[in-house]
C-alpha positions in Angstrom: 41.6 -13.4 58.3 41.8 -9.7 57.7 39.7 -7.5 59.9 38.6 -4.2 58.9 37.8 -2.1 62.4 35.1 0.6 62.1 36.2 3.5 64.3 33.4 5.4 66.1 35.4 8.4 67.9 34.8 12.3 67.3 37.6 14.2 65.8 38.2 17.4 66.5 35.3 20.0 65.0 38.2 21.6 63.2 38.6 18.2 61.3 35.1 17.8 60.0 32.0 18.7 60.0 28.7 17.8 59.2 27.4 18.9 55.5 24.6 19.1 53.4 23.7 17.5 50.1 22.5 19.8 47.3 21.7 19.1 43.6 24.7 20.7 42.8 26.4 17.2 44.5 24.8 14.8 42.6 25.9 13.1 38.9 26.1 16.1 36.4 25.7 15.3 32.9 29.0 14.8 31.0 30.3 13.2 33.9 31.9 9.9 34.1 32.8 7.8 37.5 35.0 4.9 38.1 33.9 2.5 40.7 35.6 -0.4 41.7 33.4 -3.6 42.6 34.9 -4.7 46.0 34.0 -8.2 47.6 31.3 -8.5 49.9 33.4 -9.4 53.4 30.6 -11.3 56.2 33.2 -9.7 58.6 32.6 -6.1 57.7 30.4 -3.7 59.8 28.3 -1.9 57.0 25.6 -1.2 59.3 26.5 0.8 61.7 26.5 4.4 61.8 26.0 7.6 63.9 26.7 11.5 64.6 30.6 12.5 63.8 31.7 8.5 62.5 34.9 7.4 61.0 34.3 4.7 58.3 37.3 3.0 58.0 36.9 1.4 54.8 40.5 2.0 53.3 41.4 -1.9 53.1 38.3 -2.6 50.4 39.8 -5.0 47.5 38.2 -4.4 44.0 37.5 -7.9 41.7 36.4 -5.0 38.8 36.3 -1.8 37.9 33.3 0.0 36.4 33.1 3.1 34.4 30.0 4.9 34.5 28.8 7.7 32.1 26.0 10.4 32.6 25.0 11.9 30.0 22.8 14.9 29.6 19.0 14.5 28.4 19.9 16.8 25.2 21.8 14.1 24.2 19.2 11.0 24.8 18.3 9.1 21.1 15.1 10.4 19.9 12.5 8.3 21.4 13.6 8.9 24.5 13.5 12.6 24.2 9.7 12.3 23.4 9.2 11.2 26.7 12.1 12.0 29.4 13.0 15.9 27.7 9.2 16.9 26.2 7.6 19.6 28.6 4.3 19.7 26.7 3.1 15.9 26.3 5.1 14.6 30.0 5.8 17.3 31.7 6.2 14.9 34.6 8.8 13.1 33.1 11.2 15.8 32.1 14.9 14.6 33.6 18.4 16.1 33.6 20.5 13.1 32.7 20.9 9.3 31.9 23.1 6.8 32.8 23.3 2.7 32.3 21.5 0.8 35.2 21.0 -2.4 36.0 18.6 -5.2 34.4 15.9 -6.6 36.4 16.5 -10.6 36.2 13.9 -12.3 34.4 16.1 -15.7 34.5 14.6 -16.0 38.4 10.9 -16.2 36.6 12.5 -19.5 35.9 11.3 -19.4 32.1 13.2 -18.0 28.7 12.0 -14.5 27.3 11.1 -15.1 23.7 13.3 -12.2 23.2 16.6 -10.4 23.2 17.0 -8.1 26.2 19.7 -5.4 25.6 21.0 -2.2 27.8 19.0 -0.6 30.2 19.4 3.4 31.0 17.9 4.7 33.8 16.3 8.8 33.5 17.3 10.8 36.3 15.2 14.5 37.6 15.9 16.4 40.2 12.6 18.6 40.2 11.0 20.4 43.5 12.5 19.2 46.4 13.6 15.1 45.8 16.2 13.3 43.0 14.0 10.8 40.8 14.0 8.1 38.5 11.2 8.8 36.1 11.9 6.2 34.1 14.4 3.6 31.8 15.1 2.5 28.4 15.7 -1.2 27.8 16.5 -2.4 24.7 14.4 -5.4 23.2 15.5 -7.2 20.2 17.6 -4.1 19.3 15.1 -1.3 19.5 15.3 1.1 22.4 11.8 1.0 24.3 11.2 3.7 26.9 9.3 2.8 30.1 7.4 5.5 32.1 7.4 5.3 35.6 3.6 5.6 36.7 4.4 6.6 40.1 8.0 8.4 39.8 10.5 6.4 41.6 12.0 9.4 44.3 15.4 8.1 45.5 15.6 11.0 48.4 15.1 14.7 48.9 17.0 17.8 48.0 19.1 19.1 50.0 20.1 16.3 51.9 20.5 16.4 55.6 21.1 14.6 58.9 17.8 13.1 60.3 15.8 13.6 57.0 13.7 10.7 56.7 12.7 8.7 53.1 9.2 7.9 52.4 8.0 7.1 48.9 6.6 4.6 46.5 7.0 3.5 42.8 5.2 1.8 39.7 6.0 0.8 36.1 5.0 -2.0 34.0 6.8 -2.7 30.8 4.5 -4.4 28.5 6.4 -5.9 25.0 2.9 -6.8 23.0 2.5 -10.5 23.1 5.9 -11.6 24.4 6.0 -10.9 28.0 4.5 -8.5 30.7 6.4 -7.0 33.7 5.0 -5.3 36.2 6.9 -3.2 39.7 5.3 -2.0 42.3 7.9 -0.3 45.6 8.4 1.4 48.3 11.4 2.9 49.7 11.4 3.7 53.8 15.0 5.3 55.5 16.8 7.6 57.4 19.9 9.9 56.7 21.3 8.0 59.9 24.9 9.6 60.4 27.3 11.6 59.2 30.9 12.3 59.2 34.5 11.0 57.2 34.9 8.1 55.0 37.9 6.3 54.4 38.6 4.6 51.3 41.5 2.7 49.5 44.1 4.5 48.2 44.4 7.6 50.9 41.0 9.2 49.9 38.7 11.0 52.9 35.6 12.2 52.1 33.3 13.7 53.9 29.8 11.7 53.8 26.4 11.7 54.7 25.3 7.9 55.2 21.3 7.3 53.9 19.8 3.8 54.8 17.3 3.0 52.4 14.8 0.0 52.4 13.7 -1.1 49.3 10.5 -3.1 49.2 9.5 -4.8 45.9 6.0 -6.2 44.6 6.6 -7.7 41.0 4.8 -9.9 38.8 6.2 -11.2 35.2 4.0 -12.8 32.9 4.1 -14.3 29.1 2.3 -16.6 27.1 1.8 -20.0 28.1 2.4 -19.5 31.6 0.4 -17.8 34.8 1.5 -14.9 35.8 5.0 -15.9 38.3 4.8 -13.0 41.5 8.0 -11.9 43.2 8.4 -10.5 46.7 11.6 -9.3 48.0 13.3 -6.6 50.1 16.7 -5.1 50.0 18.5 -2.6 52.3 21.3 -0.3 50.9 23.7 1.7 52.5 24.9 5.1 51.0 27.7 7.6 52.1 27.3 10.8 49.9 29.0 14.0 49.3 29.9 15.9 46.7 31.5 13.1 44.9 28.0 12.8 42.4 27.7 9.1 42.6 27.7 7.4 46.4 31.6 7.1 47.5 30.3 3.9 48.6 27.3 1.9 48.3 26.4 -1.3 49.7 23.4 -3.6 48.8 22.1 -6.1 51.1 19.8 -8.5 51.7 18.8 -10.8 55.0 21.7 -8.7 56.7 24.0 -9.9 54.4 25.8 -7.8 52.0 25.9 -9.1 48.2 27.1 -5.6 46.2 29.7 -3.4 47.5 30.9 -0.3 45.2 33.4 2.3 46.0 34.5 4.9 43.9 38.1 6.0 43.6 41.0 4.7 41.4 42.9 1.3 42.0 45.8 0.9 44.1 48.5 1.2 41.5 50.2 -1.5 43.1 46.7 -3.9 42.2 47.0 -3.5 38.6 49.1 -6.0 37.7 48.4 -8.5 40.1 45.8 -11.0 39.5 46.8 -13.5 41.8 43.7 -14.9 43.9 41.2 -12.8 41.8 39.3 -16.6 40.7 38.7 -16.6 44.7 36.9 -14.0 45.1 34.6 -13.5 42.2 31.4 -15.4 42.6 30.2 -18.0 39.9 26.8 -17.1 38.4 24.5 -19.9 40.6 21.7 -21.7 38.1 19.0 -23.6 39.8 17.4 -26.5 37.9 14.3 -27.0 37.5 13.1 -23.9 38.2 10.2 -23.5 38.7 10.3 -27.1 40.8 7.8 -29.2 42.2 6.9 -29.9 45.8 9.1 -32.9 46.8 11.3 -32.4 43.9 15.4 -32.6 44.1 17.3 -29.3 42.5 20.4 -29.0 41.1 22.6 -25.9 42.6 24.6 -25.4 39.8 27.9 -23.3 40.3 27.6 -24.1 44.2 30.5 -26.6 45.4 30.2 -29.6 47.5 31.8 -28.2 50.4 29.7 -25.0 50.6 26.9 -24.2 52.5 23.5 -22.5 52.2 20.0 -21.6 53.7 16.6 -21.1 51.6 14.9 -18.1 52.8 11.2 -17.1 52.2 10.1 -13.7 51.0 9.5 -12.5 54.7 13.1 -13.5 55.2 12.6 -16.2 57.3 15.4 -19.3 57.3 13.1 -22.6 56.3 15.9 -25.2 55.1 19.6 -25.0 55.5 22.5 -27.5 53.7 25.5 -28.1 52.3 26.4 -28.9 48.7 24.9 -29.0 45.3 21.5 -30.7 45.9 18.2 -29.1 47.5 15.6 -31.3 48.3 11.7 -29.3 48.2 10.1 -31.6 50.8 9.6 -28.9 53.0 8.6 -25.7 51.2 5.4 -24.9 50.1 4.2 -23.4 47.1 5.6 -20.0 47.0 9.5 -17.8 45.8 12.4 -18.6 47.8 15.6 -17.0 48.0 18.9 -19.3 48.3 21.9 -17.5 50.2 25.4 -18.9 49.7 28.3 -19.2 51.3 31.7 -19.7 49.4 33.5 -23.1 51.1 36.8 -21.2 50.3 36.3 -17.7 51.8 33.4 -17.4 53.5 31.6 -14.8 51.2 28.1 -14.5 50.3 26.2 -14.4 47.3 23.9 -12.4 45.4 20.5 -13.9 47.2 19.2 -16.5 44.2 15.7 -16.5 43.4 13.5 -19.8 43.0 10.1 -20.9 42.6 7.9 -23.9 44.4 4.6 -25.1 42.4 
C-alpha cells in the first residue's frame, strides 16, 4: 500500500515564512480554478498540523477534474442582482462574486421532490472584516430562485492569520409555495491552526495557512403529505490557503473520516491518458431502500458489495451497529437519522457518510 509521510520539520526561515491572508487572496471575479478530485486515502494524515509544517501531499491521485468559474456580481442574471448587487433594498446582501456550489441532498429526506432541482450558485461578500456567503440561487423547475441568507453565513475573517479563531452562525429557509419547505440553521467553530508549505502533485509548493473549520448543521425539510423529516449532522474541513483564491487543498470530513478531497493544480501530464484502475477508485452512488424504514425492518444497501463493510452512526457520531454486506437489519435503532459509513472491500476507502431515517 502506498504511504504518504507528513513531514513536521522547520526549514530554514530563509525558506518560508509565515503569511497572511488578505481579500486580495481570495477568488476574484473572472477567475476560473481547476481542481482535481483526489481519493479519500484512510491512510492519510489530514489532521494534523502546527507552526512551520511541511504537507507533503505531492502523491494525491485525481478520479476528476473540476473547473470552477467566479464570476463577478455585475454579471449575475437579473433576479439575482435585485438581491445580491442592490444597495438600497439589501444592503446586507451586496456580494462581489458568484460561483456554482454544491446541492444540499434532498434524496436523504428519503422522499421525491415534486420538482426539478437544477444548479445552485453560491453569492460571495467580503464586507468589514470576514468573507461571507449571503446567499444562493438554485434553480427549480428551470427558473432561477434566489435565497437570502437570514443570518449571513461568514466563512472566516479578513486578513487571515495564525491563531485567529472562527466563531459564527447561519440561517436560510428556501420555501417553493406548496411543493416543499427547507429550512438550515449552523454554526461554524475553528482555528487557523498552522502554517507553513504545501506540497502538491506535479512539483507545486505553496505556501499555506491551514483553517480547521467545524461545521454544525440543524436542518428540517418538509412537503406535503409528510411531517416535517429533521436532520443533524457535523462536518470538519480542513483548508490550506494562500494566495492561490480557492483553498490549494480542501478536505471534508466526517466521524474522522475523510469523504472529499480537492486540490487545485493541473494533472500529471503523464495521468491523462491513463485510465487504468480509475473504476477502483471512484465510489458508486449508495441508495438505501426503504428509506425512511421501520423499526425492525431489513434495508437494502444498494451499491454496497457483499464483501464490504460498514458502521451506522447516530447524529452525535456514536457507532450503534456495524456489518458487512448489502443488508441492514433496524432492530436495534430507535426512531431517529442515521448516517451509514462505508468501506470499499477492494481498497479500503470511505464514503461519503449516507444519510437514513428510522420511524
Amino acid at each position: 500500500m502506498k504511504f504518504y509521510t507528513l513531514l513536521a520539520c522547520l526549514l530554514p526561515l530563509a525558506s518560508f515564512a509565515q503569511i497572511t491572508v488578505t481579500s486580495d487572496d481570495l477568488p476574484q471575479g473572472g477567475s476560473t480554478y481547476t481542481l482535481q478530485e483526489s481519493t479519500p486515502d484512510p491512510m492519510l494524515d489530514y489532521a494534523s498540523s502546527g507552526a512551520g509544517v511541511v504537507w507533503d501531499f505531492s502523491g494525491l491521485d485525481s478520479n476528476m477534474e473540476i473547473v470552477l468559474e467566479y464570476n463577478a456580481i455585475d454579471n449575475a442574471p437579473a433576479l439575482a442582482q435585485l438581491m445580491f448587487n442592490n444597495a438600497w433594498t439589501q444592503p446586507d446582501h451586496v456580494c462581489d462574486t458568484y460561483a456554482q456550489g454544491d446541492l444540499p441532498d434532498f434524496s436523504e429526506a428519503g422522499v421525491e421532490l415534486p420538482v426539478e432541482i437544477g444548479a445552485l450558485y453560491n453569492y460571495y461578500q467580503t464586507i468589514g472584516s470576514s468573507h461571507n456567503i449571503a446567499g444562493f440561487t438554485i434553480t427549480l423547475e428551470g427558473i432561477d430562485a434566489p435565497v437570502l441568507y437570514t443570518d449571513i453565513d461568514e466563512m472566516h475573517q479578513i486578513p487571515l492569520n495564525y491563531g485567529d479563531q472562527v466563531s459564527s452562525t447561519s440561517a436560510y429557509n428556501i420555501d417553493a409555495a406548496t411543493m416543499f419547505t427547507y429550512t438550515s440553521n449552523g454554526t461554524r467553530s475553528g482555528e487557523v491552526d498552522g502554517w507553513g508549505t504545501l506540497m502538491l502533485p506535479n512539483g507545486a509548493e505553496h505556501e499555506v495557512l491551514r483553517l480547521a473549520t467545524t461545521i454544525s448543521k440543524s436542518d428540517e425539510f418538509s412537503t406535503e403529505g409528510i411531517d416535517p423529516v429533521p436532520f443533524e449532522y457535523e462536518t470538519t474541513v480542513y483548508q490550506w490557503l494562500g494566495d492561490g483564491g480557492v483553498p490549494y487543498l480542501e478536505v471534508q470530513t466526517a466521524f474522522g473520516a475523510a469523504f472529499r478531497v480537492r486540490y487545485q493544480g493541473e494533472i500529471e501530464e503523464e495521468d491523462t491518458s491513463n485510465t487504468d484502475g480509475i473504476t477502483d477508485i471512484i465510489h458508486p452512488e449508495i441508495n438505501i431502500f426503504p428509506n425512511p424504514a421501520t423499526n425492525g425492518s431489513s434495508l437494502t444497501l444498494k451499491g454496497i458489495d457483499a464483501n464490504s463493510t460498514w458502521e451506522v452512526r447516530d447524529t452525535a457520531g456514536n457507532i450503534c451497529v456495524e456489518g458487512m454486506g448489502n443488508r441492514l437489519n433496524t432492530e436495534s435503532l430507535t426512531s431517529g437519522v442515521y448516517f451509514i459509513v462505508h468501506r470499499t472491500s477492494a481498497t479500503g476507502l470511505v464514503s461519503r457518510p449516507k444519510a437514513f431515517i428510522v420511524k
